[in-house]
C-alpha positions in Angstrom: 118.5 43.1 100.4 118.3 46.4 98.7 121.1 48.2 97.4 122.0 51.1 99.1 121.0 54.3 97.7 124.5 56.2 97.7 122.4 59.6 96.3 119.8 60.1 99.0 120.5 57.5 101.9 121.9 58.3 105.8 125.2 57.5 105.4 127.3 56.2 108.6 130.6 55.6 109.4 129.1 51.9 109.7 128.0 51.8 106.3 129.0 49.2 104.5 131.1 50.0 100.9 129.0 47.6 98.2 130.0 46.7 94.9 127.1 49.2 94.0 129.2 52.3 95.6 128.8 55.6 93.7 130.9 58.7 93.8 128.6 61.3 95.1 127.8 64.1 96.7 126.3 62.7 99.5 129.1 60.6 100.0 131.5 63.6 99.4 129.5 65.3 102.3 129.6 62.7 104.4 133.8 62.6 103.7 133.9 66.0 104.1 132.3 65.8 107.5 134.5 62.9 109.0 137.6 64.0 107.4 137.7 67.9 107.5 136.9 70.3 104.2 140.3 69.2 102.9 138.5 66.3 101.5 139.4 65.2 97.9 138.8 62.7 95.8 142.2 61.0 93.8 142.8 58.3 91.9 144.2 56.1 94.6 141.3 56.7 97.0 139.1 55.8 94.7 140.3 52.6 93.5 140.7 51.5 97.0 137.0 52.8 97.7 136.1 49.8 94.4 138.7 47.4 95.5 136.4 45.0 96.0 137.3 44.0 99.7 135.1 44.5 102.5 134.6 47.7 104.5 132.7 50.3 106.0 132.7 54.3 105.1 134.3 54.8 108.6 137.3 52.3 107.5 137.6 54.4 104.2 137.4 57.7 106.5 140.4 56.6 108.5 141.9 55.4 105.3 142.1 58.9 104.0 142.8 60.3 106.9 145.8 57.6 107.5 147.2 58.5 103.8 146.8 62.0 104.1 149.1 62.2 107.2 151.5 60.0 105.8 151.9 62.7 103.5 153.2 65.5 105.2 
């Protein structure tokens, strides 16, 4: 299987999160569109995003979503 190209590819909220996952701005968008333009990158988001354990870009959505109204 081919990895997934994190620069150019349809990302989904069923996409799965490979060991091969890249920090861009297509991923940012797609963030940005599930999660509202308050969308950030930290520290902690992104080491869960590298974790290694299995999950889709709609899990880390609700992730970020689930840590950011824990917040406030």
């Amino acid at each position: 299987m081919a990895d997934f190209d994190w620069h150019g590819g349809v990302i989904e909220p069923t996409t799965p999160v490979d060991r091969n996952y890249r920090n861009t701005q297509n991923v940012r968008r797609f963030f940005v569109s599930a999660c509202g333009a308050s969308f950030t990158f930290d520290r902690a988001f992104m080491a869960f995003l590298k974790d290694g354990k299995a999950k889709t870009m709609g899990d880390a959505a609700m992730e970020w979503t689930s840590r950011r109204s824990s917040q406030g």
